[in-house]
N, CA and C of each residue as an Amber inpcrd file, in Angstrom:
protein
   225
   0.8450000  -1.1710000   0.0000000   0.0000000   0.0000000   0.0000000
   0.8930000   1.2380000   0.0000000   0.5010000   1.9740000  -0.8830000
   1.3270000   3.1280000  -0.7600000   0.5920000   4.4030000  -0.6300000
   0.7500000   5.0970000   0.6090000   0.3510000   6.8260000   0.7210000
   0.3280000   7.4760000  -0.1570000  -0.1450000   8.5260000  -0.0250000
   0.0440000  10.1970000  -1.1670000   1.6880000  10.8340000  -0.2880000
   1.4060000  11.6840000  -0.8560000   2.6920000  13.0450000   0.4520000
   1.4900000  13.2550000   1.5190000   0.9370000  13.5490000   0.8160000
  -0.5560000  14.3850000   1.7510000  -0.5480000  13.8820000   2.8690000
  -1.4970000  12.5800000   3.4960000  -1.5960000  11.6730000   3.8660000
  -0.1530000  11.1450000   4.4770000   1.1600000  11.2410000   4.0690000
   1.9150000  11.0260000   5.0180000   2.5450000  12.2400000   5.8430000
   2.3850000  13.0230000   5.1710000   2.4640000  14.5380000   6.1420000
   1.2710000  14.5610000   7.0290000   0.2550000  14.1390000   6.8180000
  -0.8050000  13.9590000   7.7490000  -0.5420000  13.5210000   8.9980000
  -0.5500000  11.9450000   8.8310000  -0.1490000  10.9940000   9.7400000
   1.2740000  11.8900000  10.6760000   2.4640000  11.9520000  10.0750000
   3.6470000  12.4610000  10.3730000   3.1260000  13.8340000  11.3120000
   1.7780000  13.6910000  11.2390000   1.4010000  15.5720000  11.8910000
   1.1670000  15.1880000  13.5060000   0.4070000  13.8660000  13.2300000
  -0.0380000  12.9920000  14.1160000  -2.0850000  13.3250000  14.2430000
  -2.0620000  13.4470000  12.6920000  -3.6590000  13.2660000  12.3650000
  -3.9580000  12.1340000  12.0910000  -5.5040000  11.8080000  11.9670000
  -5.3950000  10.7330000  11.5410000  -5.7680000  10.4660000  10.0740000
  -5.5790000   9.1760000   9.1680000  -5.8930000   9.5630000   7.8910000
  -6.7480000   8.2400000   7.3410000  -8.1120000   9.1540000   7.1170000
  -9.0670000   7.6830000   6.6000000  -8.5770000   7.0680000   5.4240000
  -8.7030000   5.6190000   5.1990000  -8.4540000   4.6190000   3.7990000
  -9.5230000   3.6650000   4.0550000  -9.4700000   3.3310000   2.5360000
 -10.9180000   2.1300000   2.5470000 -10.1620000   0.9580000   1.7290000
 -10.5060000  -0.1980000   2.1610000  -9.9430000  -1.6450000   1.5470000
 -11.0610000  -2.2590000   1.2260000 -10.9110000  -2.1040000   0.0350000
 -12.6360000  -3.1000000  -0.2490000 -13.5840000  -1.9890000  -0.1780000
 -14.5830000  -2.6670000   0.9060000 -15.5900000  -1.8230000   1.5020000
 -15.7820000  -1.3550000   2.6700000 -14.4360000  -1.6900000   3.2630000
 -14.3400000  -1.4220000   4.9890000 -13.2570000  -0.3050000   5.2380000
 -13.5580000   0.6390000   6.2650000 -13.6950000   1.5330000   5.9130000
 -12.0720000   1.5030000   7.5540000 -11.2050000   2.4260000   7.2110000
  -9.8640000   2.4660000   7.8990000  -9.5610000   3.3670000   8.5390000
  -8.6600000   3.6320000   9.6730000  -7.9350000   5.0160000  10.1200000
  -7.2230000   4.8360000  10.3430000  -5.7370000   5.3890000  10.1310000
  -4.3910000   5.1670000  10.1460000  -3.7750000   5.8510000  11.0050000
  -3.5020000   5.8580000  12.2810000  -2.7250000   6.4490000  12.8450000
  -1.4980000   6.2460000  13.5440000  -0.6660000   7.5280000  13.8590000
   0.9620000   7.1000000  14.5620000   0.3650000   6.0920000  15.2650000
   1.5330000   4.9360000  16.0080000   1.8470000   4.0140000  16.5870000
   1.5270000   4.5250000  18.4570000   2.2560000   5.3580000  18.5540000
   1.9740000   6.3670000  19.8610000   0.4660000   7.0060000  19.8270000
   0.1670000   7.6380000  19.3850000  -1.3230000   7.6470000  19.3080000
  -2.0840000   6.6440000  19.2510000  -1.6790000   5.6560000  18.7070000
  -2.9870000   4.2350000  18.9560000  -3.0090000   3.9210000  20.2580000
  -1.6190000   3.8410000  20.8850000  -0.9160000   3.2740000  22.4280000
  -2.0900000   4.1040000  23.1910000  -1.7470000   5.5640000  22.9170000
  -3.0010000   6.3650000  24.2820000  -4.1290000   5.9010000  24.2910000
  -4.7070000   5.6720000  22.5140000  -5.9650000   5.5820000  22.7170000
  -6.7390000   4.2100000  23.1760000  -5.7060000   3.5490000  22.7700000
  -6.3490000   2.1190000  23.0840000  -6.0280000   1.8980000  24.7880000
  -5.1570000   2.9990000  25.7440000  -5.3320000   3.0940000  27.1180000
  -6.7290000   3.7780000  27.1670000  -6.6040000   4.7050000  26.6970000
  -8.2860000   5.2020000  26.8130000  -9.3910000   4.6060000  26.9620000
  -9.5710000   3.3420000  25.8880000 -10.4930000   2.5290000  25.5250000
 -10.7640000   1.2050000  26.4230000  -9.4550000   0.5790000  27.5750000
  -9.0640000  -0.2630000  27.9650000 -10.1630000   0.1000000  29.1100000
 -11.3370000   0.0120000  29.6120000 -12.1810000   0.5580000  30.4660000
 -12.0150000   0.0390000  31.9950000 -12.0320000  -1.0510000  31.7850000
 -11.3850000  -1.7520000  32.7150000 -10.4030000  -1.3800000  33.7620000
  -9.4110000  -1.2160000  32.9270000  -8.6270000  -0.3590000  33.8600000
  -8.5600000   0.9860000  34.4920000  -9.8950000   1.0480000  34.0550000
  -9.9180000   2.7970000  34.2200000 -10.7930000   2.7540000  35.5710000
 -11.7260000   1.7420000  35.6270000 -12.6730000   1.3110000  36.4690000
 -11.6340000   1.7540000  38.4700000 -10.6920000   1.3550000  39.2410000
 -10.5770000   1.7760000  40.1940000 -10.1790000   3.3060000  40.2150000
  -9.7020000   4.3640000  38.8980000  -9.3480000   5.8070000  38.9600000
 -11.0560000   6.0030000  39.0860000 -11.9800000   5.4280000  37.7910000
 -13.2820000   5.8690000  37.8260000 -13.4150000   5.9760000  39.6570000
 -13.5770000   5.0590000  40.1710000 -14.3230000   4.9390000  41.7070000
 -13.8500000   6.2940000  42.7040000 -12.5110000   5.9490000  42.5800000
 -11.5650000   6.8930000  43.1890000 -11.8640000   8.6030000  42.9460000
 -12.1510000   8.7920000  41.3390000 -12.6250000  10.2570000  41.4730000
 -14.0280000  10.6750000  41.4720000 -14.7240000   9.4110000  41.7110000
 -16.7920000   9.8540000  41.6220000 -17.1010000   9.5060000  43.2540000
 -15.7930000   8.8460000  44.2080000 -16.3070000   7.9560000  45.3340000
 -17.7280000   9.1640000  46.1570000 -16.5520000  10.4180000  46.2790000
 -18.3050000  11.2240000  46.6650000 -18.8760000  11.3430000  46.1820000
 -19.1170000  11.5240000  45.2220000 -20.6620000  11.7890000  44.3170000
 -21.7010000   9.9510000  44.7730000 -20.5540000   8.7690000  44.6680000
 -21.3350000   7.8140000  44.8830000 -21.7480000   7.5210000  46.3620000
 -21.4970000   8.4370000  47.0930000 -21.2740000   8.2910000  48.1730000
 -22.7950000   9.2940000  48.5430000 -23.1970000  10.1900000  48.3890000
 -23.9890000  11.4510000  48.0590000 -25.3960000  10.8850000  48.7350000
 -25.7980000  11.3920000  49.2180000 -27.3870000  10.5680000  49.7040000
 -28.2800000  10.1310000  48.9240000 -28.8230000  11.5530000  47.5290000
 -29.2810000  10.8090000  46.9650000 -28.8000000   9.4360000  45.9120000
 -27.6910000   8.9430000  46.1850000 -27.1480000   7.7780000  45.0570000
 -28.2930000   6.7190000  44.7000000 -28.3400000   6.4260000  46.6170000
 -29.1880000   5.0120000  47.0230000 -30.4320000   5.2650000  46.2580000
 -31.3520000   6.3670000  45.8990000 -32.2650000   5.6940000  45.4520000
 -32.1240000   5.6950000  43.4200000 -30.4240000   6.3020000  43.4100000
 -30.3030000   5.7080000  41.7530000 -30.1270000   4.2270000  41.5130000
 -29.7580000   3.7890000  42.6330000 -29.3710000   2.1980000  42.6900000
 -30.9010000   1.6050000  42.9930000 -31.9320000   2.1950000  43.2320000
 -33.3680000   1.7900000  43.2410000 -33.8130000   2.3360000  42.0670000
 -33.1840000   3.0490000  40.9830000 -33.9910000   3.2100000  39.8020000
 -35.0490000   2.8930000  39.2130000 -34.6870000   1.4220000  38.7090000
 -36.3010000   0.7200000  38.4880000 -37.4190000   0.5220000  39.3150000
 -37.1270000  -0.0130000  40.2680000 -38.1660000  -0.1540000  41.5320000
 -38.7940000   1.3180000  41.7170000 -38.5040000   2.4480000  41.3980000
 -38.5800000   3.3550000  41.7900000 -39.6020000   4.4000000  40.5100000
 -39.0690000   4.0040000  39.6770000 -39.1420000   4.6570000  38.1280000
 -41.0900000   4.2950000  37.8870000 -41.5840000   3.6000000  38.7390000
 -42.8490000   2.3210000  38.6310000 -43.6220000   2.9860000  39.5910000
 -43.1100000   3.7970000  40.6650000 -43.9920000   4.5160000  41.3890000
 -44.9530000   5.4340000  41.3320000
């Protein structure tokens, strides 16, 4: 597969640059940029920072009756 200039000055910018194979549809980006994003995406791990920066909000009085939502939603 070979780039334009365009498209590799793109990428090289650290944009990203759509391509299509077939009919499926692509985004090409730096190697370092995939790394962040796919930390981004890894949710899982994000799950004890999540707790750690909402703990008050989950903590908050009204929480308990978001955790009764449904039961609640029927009233």
């Amino acid at each position: 597969m070979e780039l334009s200039a365009a498209q590799i000055q793109a990428i090289e910018s650290g944009e990203a640059v759509p391509i299509t194979v077939g009919h499926t549809k692509y985004v090409l980006i730096r190697e370092d940029l995939y790394e962040r994003v796919k930390a981004l995406l890894d949710i899982e791990d994000a799950y004890p920072l999540l707790d750690e920066t909402f703990r008050e909000g989950w903590d908050a009085p009204g929480m308990a009756d978001y955790d009764r939502y449904d039961e609640l939603k029927h009233q």
